[in-house]
C-alpha positions in Angstrom: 16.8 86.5 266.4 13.8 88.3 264.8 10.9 88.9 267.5 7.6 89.0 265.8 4.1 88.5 266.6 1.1 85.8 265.7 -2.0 87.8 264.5 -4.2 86.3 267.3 -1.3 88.2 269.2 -1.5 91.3 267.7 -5.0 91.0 268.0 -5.3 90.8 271.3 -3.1 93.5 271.9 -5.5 95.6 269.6 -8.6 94.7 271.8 -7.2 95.1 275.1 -6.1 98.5 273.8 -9.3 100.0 273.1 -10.8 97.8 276.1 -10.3 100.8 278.1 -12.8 103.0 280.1 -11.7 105.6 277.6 -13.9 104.4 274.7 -16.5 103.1 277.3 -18.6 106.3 276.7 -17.5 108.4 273.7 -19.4 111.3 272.2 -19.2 111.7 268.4 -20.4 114.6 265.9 -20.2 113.8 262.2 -22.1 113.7 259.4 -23.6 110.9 258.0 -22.4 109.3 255.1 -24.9 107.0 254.5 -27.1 105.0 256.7 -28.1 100.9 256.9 -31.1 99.5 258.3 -30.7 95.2 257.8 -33.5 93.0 257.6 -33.1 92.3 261.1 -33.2 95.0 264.1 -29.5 96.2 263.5 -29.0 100.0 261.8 -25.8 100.5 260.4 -24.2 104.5 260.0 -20.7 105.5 258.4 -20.5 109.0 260.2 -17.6 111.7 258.8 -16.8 115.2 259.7 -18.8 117.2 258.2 -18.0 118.8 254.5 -15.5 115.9 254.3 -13.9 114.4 251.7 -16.0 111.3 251.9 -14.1 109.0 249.7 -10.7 109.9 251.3 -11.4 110.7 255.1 -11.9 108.9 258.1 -15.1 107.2 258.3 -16.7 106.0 261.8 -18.6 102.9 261.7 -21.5 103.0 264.1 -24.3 100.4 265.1 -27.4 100.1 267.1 -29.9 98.0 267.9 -33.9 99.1 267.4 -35.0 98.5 271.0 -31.9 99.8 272.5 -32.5 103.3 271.5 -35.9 104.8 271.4 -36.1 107.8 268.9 -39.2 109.2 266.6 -36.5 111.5 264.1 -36.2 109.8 260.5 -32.8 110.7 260.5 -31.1 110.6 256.4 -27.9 111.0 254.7 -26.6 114.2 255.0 -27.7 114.9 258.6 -25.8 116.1 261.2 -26.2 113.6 264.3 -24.3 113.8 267.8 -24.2 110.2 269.3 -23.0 108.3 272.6 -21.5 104.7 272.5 -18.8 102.4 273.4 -16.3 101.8 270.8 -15.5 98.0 270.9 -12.7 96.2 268.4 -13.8 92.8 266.7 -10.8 90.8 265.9 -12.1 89.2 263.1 -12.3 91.3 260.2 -10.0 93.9 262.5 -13.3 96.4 262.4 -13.5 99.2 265.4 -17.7 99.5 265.8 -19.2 102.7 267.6 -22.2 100.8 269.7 -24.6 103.1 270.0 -26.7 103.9 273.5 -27.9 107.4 271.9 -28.3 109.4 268.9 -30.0 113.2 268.2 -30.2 115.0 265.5 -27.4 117.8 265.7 -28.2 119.8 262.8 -30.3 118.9 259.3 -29.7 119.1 255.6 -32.0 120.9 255.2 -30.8 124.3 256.2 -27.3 123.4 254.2 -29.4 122.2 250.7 -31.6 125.3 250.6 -28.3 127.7 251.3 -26.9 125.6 248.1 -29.9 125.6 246.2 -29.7 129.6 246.9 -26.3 130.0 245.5 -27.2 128.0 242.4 -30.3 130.3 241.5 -28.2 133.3 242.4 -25.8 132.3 239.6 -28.2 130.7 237.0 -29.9 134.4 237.5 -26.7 136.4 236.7 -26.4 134.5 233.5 -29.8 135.6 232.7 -31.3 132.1 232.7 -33.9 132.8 234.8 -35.4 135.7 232.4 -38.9 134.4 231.3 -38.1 136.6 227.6 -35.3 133.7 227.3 -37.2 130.3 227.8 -38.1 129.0 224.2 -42.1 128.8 223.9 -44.1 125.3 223.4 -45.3 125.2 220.1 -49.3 125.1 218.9 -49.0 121.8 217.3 -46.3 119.3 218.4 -45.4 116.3 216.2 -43.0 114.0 218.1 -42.5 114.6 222.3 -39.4 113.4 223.4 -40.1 112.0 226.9 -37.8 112.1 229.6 -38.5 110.0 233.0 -38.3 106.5 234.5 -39.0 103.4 232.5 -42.0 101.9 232.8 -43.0 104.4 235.7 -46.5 105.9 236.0 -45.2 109.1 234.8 -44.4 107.7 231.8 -48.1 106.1 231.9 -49.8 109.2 232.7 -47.9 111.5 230.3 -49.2 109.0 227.2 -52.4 108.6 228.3 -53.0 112.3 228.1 -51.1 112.7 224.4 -53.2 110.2 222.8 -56.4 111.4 224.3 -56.1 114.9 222.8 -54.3 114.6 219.4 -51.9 112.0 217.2 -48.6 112.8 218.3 -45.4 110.6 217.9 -43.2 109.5 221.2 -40.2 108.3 222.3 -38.7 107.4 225.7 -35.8 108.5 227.0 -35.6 106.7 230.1 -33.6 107.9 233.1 -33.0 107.3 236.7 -34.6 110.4 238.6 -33.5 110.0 242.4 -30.6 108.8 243.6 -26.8 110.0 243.6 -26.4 109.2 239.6 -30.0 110.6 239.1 -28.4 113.7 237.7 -26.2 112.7 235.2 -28.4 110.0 234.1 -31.1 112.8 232.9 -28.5 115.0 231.9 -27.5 111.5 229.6 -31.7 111.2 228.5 -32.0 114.9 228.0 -29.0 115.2 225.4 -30.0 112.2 223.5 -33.2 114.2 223.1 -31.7 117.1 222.2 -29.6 115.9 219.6 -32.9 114.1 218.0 -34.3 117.3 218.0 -37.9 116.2 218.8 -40.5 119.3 219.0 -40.7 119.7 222.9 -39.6 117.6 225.6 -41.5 116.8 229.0 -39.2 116.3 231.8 -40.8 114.7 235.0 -41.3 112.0 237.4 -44.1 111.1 240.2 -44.4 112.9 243.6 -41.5 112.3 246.4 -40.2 113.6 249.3 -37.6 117.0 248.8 -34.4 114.1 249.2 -36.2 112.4 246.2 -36.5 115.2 244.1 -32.9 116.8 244.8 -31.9 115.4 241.6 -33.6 118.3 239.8 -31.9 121.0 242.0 -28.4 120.1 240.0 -26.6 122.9 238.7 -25.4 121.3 235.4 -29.1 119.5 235.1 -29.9 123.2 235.5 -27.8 124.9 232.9 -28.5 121.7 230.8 -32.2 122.8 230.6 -31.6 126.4 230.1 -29.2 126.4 226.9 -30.9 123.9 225.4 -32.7 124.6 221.7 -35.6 122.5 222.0 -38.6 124.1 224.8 -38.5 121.8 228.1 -42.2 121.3 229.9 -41.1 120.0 233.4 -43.9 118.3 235.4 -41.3 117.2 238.9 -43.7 115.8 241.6 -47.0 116.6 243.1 -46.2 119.9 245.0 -46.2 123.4 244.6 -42.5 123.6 245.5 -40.6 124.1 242.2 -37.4 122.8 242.2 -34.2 124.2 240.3 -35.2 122.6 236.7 -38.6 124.2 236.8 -37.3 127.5 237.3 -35.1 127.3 233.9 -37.8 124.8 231.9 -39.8 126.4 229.4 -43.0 125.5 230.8 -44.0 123.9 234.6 -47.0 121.7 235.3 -47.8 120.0 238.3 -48.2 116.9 237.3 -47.3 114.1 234.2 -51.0 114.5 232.9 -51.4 118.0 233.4 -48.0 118.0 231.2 -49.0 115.4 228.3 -52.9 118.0 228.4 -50.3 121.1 227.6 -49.2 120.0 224.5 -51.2 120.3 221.6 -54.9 121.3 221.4 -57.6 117.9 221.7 -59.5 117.5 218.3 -62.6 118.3 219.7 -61.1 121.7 220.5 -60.0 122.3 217.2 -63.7 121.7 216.1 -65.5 123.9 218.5 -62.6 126.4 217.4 -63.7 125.8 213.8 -67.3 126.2 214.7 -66.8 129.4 216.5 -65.2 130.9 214.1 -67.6 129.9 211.2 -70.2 131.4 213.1 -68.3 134.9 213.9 -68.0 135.0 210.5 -71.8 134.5 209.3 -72.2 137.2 212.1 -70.0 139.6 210.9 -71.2 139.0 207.1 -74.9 139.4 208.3 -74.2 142.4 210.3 -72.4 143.9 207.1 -75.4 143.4 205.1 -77.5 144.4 207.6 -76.1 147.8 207.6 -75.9 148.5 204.0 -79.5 146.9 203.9 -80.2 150.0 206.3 -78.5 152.1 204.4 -80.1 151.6 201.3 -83.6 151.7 202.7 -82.8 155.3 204.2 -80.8 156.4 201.1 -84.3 155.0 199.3 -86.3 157.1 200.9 -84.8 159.9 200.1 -85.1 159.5 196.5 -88.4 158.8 196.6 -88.9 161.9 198.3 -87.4 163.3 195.5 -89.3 161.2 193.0 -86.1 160.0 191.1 -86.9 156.4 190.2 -83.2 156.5 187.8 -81.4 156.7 191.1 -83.4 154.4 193.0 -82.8 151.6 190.1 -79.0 153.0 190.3 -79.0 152.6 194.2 -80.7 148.7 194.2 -78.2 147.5 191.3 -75.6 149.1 193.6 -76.8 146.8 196.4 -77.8 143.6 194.3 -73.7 144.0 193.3 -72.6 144.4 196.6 -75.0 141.2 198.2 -73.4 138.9 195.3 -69.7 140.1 196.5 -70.7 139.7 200.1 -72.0 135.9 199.4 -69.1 135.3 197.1 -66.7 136.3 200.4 -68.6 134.4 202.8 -68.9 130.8 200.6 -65.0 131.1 199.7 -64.7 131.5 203.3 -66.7 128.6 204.3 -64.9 126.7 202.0 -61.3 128.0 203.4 -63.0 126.6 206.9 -63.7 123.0 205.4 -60.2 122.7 203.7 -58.4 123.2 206.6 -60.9 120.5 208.2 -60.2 118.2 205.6 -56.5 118.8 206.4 -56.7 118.3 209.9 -58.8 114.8 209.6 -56.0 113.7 206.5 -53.0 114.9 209.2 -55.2 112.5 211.4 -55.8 109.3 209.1 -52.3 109.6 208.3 -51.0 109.4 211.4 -53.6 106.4 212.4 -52.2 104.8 208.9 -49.0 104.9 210.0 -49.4 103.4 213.5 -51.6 100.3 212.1 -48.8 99.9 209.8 -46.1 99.7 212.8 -48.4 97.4 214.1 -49.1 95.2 211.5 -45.2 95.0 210.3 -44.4 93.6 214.7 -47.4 91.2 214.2 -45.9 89.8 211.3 -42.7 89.7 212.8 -44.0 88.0 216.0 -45.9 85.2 213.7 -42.8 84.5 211.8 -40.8 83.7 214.9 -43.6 82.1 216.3 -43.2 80.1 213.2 -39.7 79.4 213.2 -39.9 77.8 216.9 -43.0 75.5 216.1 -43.1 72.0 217.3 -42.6 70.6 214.1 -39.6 73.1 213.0 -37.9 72.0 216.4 -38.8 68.3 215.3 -37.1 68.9 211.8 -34.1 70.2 213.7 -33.3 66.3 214.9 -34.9 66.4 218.0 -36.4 63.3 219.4 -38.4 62.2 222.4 -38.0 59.2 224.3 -41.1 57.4 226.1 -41.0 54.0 228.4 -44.9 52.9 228.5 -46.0 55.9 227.1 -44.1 58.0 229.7 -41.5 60.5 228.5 -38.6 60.3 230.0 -36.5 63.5 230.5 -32.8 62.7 232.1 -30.6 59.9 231.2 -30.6 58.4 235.1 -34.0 57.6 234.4 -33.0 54.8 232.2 -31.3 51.6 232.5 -29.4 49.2 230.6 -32.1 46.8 228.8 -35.2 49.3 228.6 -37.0 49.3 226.7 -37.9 52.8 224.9 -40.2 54.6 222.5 -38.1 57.1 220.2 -40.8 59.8 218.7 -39.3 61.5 215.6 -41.3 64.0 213.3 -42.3 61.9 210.7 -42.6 58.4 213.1 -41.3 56.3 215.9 -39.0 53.3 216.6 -38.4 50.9 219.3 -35.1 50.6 220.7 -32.8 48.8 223.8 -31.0 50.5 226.0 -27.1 49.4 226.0 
């Protein structure tokens, strides 16, 4: 006859087994995988070797309690931890628990990310992407900016604050996640989409963070992504002075979203005190001009009346009369050159404005046409009724009983009715 067991049998073979003084007080050093804390005072660690295949190799589950280990390190993913504990088996769910009595830090990520981010710039420089000649320069004047960040984050907010401010530009969002362990590909995702709709420049950026939060932007592909692309990247990547990989590869670096969204594009009250100044280099120069052939005649004058030739004199001043007229014909066609290009610059201006009230106007109409459509009397129309009992409306059918009697409010009147 077959022998065989129960599983509360087999079970409690499996717990007496590891209810040995063995596993009583076992010392572990792994890496950890990820790391839990619940909303109560449990904290939850897969730890595997370290360099492991983490989807594939064995993974140690471990647990602790707050107040039964007192530590001050924050420890994170990636960190390599040595712990103590007793290694208990739970029947149900058949789960093997590492419970915790201590944990230190064995050795950081820290050391292994910068050794990683080295190699990365090591290669990204033998490709020559590091070479300043290479980056694509930022534009004067910048039509649409392809933006590249988290929706609805205050990156996004700061960067169009400061476009608007300076000069009428055209936007678009290409919204991404930026930390995380799909952070990377989903910029990589935003970034080509921009590319492809070849917008003017792109700003690449999010809000400050710690260096786990901005790892996303030390990516190698993110990386190489930036540097062959056609269309200039401005990267503004947290609030530091530590540049990360994409900065080192972007066109351009700012510290922050603003300071990004101030880079592109000159304000218009720049491009009039640019105007002005150079106006008034120009009366300057046309005034020094005459100045010195104002000079010149007067010497040259004086000679010839030294020599008592008034036909050379008269030659001499219709000589200068024809050269004034030529200088004040030069200096009003320039001042009219300076206006065009004035008038130009407001008409670029209005236009734009135009275009945006037109945007506008076309979603308000759209908004009051479905605000239309769903009206109280449209819904009324539709054969919708509403049923009162002394002038109270009644809204389920268990709140009404054979021989009621109801109120039944149509669009153009009411009835009285029984209820069956």
């Amino acid at each position: 006859m077959e022998e065989y067991l129960s599983v509360s049998q087999l079970s409690s073979q499996l717990k007496s087994l590891f209810d040995n003084e063995v596993f009583y007080n076992v010392t572990v050093v792994g890496e950890i995988y990820s790391i839990t804390q619940s909303r109560s005072i449990f904290t939850y660690i897969d730890l595997g070797d370290e360099d492991g295949d983490q989807t594939r190799g064995p993974i140690l589950k471990c647990a602790f309690r707050s107040f039964d280990i007192k530590t001050k390190e924050d420890f994170k993913k990636g960190d390599i931890v040595k712990v103590r504990g007793k290694l208990s088996y739970y029947p149900h769910g058949s789960s093997l628990t590492l419970w915790l009595t201590g944990i230190e830090l064995h050795k950081d990520s820290l050391g292994k990310n910068l050794l990683k981010k080295r190699k990365i710039l090591e290669k990204l420089d033998k490709l020559g992407y590091l070479d300043e000649k290479r980056k694509i320069p930022v534009p004067e004047l910048v039509n649409n900016v392809g933006i590249v960040t988290a929706n609805f984050s205050a990156a996004y907010n700061d960067i169009l604050v400061a476009l608007k401010s300076r000069f009428p530009v055209s936007t678009v969002l290409y919204p991404c996640q930026v930390q995380g362990e799909n952070a990377a590909k989903s910029i990589i995702r935003a970034l080509t989409a921009a590319i492809d709709d070849k917008v003017d420049v792109i700003i690449l950026g999010r809000g400050g963070g710690s260096n786990s939060d901005l790892s996303a932007f030390d990516d190698e592909e993110l990386a190489i992504k930036i540097a062959e692309s056609k269309v200039p990247i401005i990267t503004c990547i947290g609030h530091s002075i530590d540049e990360t990989i994409a900065d080192r590869v972007a066109s351009k670096v700012c510290i922050t979203p603003t300071d990004a969204g101030n880079s592109i594009n000159p304000s218009l009250a720049e491009v009039k005190d640019s105007l002005n100044s150079k106006k008034r280099m120009l009366i300057d120069l046309i005034t020094a001009v005459l100045r010195d052939y104002e000079n010149a005649l007067s010497f040259k004058k004086k000679i010839f009346l030294s020599l008592s030739s008034d036909k050379r004199i008269e030659l001499l001043k219709n000589t200068l009369e024809k050269k004034m007229n030529l200088f004040v014909s030069l200096f009003k066609d320039a001042i009219i050159r300076q206006k065009e290009m004035l008038k130009n610059k407001k008409d670029h201006l209005n236009y734009n404005i135009n275009n945006l009230v037109g945007v506008y106007k076309t979603r308000l109409t759209e908004k009051n046409l479905l605000l239309e459509k769903n009206s109280k009397q449209d819904i009324a129309t539709k054969g919708y009724i509403k049923v009162f009992i002394d002038d109270k409306i009644i809204k389920s059918s268990d709140d009404l009983k054979t021989g009621d009697e109801v109120s039944l409010s149509f669009f153009d009147g009411k009835k009285d009715a029984i209820i069956k």
